[in-house]
C-alpha positions, 0 to 999 in steps of 0.5 A, a space after each residue: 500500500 502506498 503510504 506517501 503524502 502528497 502534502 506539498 507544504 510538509 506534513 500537517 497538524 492533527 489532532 488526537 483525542 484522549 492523548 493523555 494515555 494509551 493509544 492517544 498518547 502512542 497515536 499522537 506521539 508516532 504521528 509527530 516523529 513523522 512529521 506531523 504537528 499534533 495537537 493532543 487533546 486532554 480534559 485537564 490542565 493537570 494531564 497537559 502538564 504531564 504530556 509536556 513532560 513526556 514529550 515536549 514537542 506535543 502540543 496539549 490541548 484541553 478537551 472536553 468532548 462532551 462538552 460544547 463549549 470546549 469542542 468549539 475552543 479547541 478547535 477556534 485555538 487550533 486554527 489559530 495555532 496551525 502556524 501556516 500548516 494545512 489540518 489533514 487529520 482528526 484522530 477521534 480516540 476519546 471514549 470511555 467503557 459503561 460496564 455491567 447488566 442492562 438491566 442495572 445500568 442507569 439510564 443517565 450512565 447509559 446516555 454518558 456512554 453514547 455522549 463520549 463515544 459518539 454525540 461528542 465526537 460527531 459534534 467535533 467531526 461537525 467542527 473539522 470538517 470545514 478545515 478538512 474540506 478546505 486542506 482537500 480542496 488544496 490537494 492534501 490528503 484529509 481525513 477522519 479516523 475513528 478509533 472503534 473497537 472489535 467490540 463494535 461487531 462482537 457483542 459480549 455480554 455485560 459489555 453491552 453500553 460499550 457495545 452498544 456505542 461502538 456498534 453505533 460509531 461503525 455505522 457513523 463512519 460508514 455513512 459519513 465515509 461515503 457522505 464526504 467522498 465527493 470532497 475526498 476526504 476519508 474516514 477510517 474506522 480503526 477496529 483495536 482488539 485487547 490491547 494494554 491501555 488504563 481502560 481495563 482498570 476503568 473497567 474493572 472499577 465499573 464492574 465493582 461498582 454495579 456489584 450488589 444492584 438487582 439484588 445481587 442477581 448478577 454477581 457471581 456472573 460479573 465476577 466470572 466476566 471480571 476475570 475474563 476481563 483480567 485475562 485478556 488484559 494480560 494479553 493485549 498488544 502494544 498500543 504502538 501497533 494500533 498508532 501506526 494503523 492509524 498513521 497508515 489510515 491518514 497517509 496512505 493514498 487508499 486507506 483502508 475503510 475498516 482495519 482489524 488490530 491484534 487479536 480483533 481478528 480472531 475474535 471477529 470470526 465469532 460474528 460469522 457464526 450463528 447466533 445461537 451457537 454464539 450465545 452458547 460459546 460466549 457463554 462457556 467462554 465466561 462461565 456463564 449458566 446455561 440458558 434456564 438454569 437459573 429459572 428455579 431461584 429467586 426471585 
């Protein structure tokens, strides 16, 4: 695959959401070593000061995706921060992972799912892509890359808020992929399986959290899930691998319109099985009972 830029003025700025740590931080840190000026969106002024620390060519911008306000003035200092450089990239890497039992989950948790993991991005897209369209226009290759999840084709059972979210962002790209080809600029769905970021502590804390709720119907389960979820965190890849997907997703001249990462592309052979069969190999996946066997208990 060709992975040259045809950016007659050098490399551009991009900005990357989440930069704080893992894959945002691996992102934005592989993107300015090729060149890139890269904006690193944080949410406190706290994290900023860590990111220069570690690397002081970034250049932290606080972020809250959630949140109107700091969306339009983040993108109103990174216009005026450009220093004559076209803006040919938005990394949506931002997100965070509601964990437990639909039955439990709040619906106020539920909506801050879907406002990180898709309301607030699709409002910061809504905020680029004037800037994308013009680097377009100018004959520098422009494009959006969202960070999805192997967990928006597989769904697993007390993962479903975070599912449910990334299901969604898929069909998001899709569309607005297809929507922006007439100006030529791309969007990329970047699909990661387990890879070693802080999330899986937040998952493990969301866990905790929800244990005890419906009269402790769902315990014994979420703790079977929860070591399930510790193991795979002991097998993730490096961030690094999902960074330079991304950095061939914004410089390749065709990139690739959804891409796998680790083991997402084992995991993604389970959605060509059938359903059912797949609620039953899921199931003994996590040590889950058998369907009905729980009808006799109470309540």
């Amino acid at each position: 695959m060709d992975t040259t830029s045809n950016d007659p003025h050098g490399t551009g700025a991009v900005l990357v959401t989440g930069a704080s740590s893992g894959i945002g931080l691996a992102t934005a840190q592989l993107l300015r070593t090729r060149g890139h000026l890269v904006f690193a969106g944080v949410r406190s002024e706290e994290q900023a000061d860590a990111l220069r620390t570690i690397d002081p060519e970034l250049r932290p911008l606080r972020l809250e995706v959630r949140d109107d306000a700091s969306r339009f003035a983040a993108m109103e200092r990174l216009a005026d921060e450009l220093d004559g450089r076209p803006f040919v990239g938005l990394v949506n890497n931002a997100g965070i992972a509601v964990q437990g039992p639909l039955e439990t989950v709040s619906l106020d948790d539920l909506r801050r799912q879907f406002e990180v993991n898709l309301f607030g991005l699709a409002g910061l897209v809504q905020l680029a892509l004037p800037h994308l369209r013009a680097s377009s226009r100018a004959g520098h290759r422009a494009g959006v890359v969202n960070i999805g999840s192997v967990g928006g084709r597989l769904p697993i059972p007390f993962n479903g808020p975070y599912n449910a979210s990334k299901f969604a962002l898929a069909a998001y790209s899709d569309c607005l992929r297809q929507e922006l080809r007439p100006w030529n600029v791309r969007v990329s769905l970047v699909e990661p399986g387990t890879t070693r970021t802080a999330i899986w502590t937040k998952i493990e804390q969301s866990l905790t959290s929800v244990e005890g709720t419906s009269d402790g119907l769902y315990d014994a389960m979420l703790a079977r899930y929860g070591d399930s979820v510790r193991r795979l965190q002991a097998g993730g890849i490096d961030p690094l691998r999902v960074a330079e997907v991304v950095h061939r997703a914004l410089s390749a001249r065709r990139p690739a319109h959804r891409t796998l990462v680790g083991d997402a592309r084992l995991m993604a052979t389970l959605t060509w099985v059938p359903t059912a069969l797949r609620d039953v190999l899921l199931g003994r996946g996590l040590g889950l009972p058998r369907a009905g066997s729980l009808l006799r208990s109470n309540p």
